[in-house]
C-alpha positions as CSV (number, residue, x, y, z in Angstrom):
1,X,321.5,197.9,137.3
2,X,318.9,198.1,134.1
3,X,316.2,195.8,136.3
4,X,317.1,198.0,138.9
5,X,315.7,201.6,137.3
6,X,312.9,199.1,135.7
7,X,311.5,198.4,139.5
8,X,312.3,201.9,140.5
9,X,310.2,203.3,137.4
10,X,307.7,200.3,138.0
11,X,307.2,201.6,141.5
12,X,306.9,205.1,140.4
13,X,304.2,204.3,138.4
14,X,302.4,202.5,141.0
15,X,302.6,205.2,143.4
16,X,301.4,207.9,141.1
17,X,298.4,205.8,140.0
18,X,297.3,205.3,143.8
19,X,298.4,208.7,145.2
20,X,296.5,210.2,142.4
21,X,293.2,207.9,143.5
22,X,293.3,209.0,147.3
23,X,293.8,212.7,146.1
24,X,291.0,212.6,143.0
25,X,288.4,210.1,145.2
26,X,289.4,209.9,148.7
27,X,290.2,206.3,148.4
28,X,291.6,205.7,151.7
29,X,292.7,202.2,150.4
30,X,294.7,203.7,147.6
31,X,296.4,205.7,150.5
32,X,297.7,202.9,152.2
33,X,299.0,201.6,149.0
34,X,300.5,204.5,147.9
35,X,302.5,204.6,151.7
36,X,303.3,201.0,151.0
37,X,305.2,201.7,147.8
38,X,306.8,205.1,148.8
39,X,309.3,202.3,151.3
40,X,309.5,200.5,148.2
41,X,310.8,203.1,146.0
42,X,313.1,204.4,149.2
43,X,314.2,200.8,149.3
44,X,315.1,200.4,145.9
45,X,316.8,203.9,145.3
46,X,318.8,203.0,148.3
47,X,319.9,199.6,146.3
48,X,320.4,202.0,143.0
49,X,322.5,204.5,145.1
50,X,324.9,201.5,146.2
51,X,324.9,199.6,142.8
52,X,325.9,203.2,141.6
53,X,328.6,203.7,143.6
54,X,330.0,200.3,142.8
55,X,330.0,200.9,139.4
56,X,331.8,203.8,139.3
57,X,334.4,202.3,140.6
58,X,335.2,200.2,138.4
């Protein structure tokens, strides 16, 4: 579940980065991107939410 938070923080990160360039420049590109890893990030918290679940059954 660690590597899990790791991608979802590594994601993050990357989204911020090219949000913040289509915001600050208008880089249309970095829009795309940022869509791109917003599924990611939904994606992975929707592995983190199951993984989560498991463990607390345990």
């Amino acid at each position: 579940m660690k590597e899990l938070v790791e991608k979802v923080n590594q994601l993050v990160a990357e989204f911020l980065k090219d949000a913040e360039a289509q915001i600050e420049n208008g880089n249309k590109a970095a829009g795309t991107r940022a869509r791109k890893a917003s599924l990611e990030i939904e994606k992975s918290m929707k592995e983190f939410r199951k993984a989560s679940l498991e463990a607390s059954k345990k």
